[in-house]
C-alpha positions in Angstrom: 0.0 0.0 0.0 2.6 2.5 1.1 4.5 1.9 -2.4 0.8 3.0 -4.1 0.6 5.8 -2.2 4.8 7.3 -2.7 4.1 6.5 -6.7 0.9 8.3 -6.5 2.6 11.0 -5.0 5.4 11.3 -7.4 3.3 11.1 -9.9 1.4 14.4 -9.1 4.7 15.9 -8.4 6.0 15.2 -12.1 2.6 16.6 -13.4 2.5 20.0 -11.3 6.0 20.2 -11.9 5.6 20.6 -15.6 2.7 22.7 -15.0 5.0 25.3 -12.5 7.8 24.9 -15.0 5.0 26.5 -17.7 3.5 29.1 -15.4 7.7 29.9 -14.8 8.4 30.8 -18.3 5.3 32.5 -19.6 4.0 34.3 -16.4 6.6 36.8 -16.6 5.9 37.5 -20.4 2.5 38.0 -19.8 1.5 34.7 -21.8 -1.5 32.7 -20.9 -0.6 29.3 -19.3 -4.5 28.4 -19.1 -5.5 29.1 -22.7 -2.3 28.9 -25.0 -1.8 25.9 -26.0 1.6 23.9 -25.9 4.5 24.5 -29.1 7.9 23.6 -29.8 10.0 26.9 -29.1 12.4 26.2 -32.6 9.3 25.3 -34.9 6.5 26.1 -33.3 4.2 23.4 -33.4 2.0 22.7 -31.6 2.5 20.1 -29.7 -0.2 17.0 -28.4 -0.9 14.7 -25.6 2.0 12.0 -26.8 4.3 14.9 -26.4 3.1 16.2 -22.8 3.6 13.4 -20.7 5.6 14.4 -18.0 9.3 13.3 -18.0 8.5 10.0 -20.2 7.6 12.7 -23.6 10.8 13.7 -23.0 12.7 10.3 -22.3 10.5 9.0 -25.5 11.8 11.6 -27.8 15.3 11.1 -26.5 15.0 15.0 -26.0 14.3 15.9 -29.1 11.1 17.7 -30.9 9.1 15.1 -33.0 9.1 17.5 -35.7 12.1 19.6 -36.2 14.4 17.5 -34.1 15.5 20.4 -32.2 17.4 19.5 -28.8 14.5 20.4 -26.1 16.1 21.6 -23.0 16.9 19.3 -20.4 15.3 21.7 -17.8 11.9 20.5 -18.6 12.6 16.8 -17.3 14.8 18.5 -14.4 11.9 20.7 -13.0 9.4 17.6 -13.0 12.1 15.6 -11.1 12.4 18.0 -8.6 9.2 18.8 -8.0 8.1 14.9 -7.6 11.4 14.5 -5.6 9.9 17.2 -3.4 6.5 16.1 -2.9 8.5 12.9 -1.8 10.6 14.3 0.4 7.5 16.1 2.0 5.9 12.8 2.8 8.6 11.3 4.3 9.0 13.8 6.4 5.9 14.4 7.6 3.0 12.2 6.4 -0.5 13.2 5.8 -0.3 15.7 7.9 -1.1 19.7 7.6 2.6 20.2 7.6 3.0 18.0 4.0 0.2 20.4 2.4 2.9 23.6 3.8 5.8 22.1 2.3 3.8 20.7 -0.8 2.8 24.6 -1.1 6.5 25.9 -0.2 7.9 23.2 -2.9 5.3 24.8 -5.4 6.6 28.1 -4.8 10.3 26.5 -4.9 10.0 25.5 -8.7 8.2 28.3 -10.1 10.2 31.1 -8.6 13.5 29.5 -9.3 12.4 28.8 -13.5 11.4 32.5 -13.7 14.4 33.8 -11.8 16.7 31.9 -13.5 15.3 32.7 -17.2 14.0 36.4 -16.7 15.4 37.7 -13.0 12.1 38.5 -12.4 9.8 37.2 -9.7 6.2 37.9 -11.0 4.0 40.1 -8.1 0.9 37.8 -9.5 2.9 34.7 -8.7 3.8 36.7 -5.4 0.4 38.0 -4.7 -1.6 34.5 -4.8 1.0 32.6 -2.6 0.5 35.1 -0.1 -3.1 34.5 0.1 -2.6 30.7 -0.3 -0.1 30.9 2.6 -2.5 33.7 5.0 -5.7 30.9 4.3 -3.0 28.1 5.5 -1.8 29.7 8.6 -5.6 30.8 9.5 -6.4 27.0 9.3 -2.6 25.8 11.2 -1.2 28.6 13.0 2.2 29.2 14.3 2.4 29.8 18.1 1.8 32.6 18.5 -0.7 33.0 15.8 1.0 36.7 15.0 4.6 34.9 14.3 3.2 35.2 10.5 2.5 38.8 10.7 5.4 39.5 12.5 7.8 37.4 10.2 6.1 38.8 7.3 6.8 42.4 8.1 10.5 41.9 9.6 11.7 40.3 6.5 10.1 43.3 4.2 11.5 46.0 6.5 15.1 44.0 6.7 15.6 43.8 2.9 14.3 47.1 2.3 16.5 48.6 4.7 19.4 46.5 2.9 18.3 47.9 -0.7 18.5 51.4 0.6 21.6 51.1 2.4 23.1 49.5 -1.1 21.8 51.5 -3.1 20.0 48.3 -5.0 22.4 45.6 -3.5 18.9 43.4 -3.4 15.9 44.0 -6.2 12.7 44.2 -4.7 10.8 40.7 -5.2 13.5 39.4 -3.2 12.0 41.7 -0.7 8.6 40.3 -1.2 9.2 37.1 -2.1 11.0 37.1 1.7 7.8 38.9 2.8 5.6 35.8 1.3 7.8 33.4 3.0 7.5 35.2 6.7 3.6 34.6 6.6 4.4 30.2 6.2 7.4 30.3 8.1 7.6 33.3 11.3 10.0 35.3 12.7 12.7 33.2 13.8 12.6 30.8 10.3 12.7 34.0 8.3 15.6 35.4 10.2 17.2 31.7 9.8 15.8 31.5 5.6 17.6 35.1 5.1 20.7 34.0 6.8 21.4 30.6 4.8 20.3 32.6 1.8 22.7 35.1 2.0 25.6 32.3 2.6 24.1 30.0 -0.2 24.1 33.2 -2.6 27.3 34.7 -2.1 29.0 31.0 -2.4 27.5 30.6 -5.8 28.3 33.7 -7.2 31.9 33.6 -6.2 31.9 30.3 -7.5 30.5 31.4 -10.5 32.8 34.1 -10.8 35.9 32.0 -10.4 34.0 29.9 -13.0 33.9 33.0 -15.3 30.4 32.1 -15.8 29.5 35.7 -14.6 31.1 39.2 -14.0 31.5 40.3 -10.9 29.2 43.3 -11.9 27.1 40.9 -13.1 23.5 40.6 -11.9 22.9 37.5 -9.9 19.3 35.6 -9.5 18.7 35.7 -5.5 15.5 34.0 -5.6 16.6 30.5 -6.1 19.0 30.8 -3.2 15.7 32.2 -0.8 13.8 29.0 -2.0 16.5 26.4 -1.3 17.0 28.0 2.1 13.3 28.4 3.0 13.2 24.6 2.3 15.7 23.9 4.1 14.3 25.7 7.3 11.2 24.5 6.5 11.9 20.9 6.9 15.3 21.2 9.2 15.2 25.0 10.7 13.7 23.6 14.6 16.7 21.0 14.6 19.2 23.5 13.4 18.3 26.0 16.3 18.2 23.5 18.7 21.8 22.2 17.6 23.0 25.7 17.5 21.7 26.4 21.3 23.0 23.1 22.6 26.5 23.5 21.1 26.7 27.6 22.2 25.2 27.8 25.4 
């Protein structure tokens, strides 16, 4: 039974993930994900059912368009991995429990923000705008103790990055500001304080890397919001055991 239930699972995580990977790309062009249907980017055709299964179209194909035999990019299986994987992972960790549908919901927001930042450095308000109301409906329904953690968390991490874009003159853009806003509402003060900090680390490391790489200038603009999602996800599912290791070892 339990086997039934984790294919099941991943299952849904390969289809939403294709759909988050669409709503990632076209969102911030303004293009209709609901309506528009489905084409090749090289040739533009349109494409059918046989050629929207998740991951198996593309494994099928070997990776290729049908009808141009264009390479089709390997992000497209990547993102439906990921998002299964991280359905997964949310089971394991905690069941069918209200915390699953939270970090089903953060892992959601994971994928999309991450496609869009990566391809456009832009984090869409829409995107931004209905995950807050997704999240405010959750924590009204499973609260954080106290209740006004959300609020709190929600307007510490707004005030904290705009403070830091002021001070910098632009050293962070602004949906990096609200996306850490959003976050603030699912996670509270103390996670967001803990999400910002590991972000911050995670970020610089990769763009030095990256600039050692010579993959980027170091005037270069860097996409922040991936880093934010990884660390929220990682507080999410680790950030009680991490203070509790960090007050055992300090004090």
């Amino acid at each position: 039974m339990e086997i039934i239930i984790l294919t099941y699972i991943f299952l849904i995580g390969l289809i939403m993930g294709s759909f988050y990977n669409v709503v990632g790309l076209r969102l911030p062009k303004k293009i209709s994900f609901t309506s528009s249907r489905s084409q090749c980017p090289n040739c533009s055709t349109p494409l059918n059912a046989r050629d929207l299964i998740p991951l198996f179209s593309y494994l099928l194909s070997k990776g290729k368009c049908r009808h141009c035999q264009t390479t089709i990019s390997i992000s497209y299986p990547l993102v439906e991995l990921l998002t299964g994987g991280l359905f997964l992972f949310s089971y394991w960790m905690y069941g069918w429990t209200p915390a699953f549908l939270g970090a089903c919901l953060l892992s959601s927001l994971a994928v999309m923000v991450t496609v869009s930042d990566l391809n456009y450095m832009l984090i869409p308000n829409k995107l931004l705008i209905f995950f807050a109301i997704i999240f405010i409906i959750y924590r009204s329904i499973t609260p954080l103790d106290p209740w006004y953690a959300s609020v709190i968390g929600a307007l510490a991490a707004y005030a904290l990055v705009a403070c830091i874009i002021i001070v910098s003159k632009g050293g962070m853009g602004a949906g990096d500001m609200k996306l850490l806003a959003v976050l603030g509402i699912l996670l509270g003060t103390k996670h967001i304080f803990l999400t910002f900090f590991f972000a911050t680390l995670l970020g610089t490391v990769i763009s030095l890397l990256l600039i050692m790489l010579k993959v980027i200038g170091r005037k270069d603009p860097f996409p922040f919001g991936p880093s934010i999602m990884i660390a929220a996800l990682l507080v999410y599912f680790f950030g009680e055991e991490i203070i509790r290791y960090y007050l055992q070892s300090f004090y």
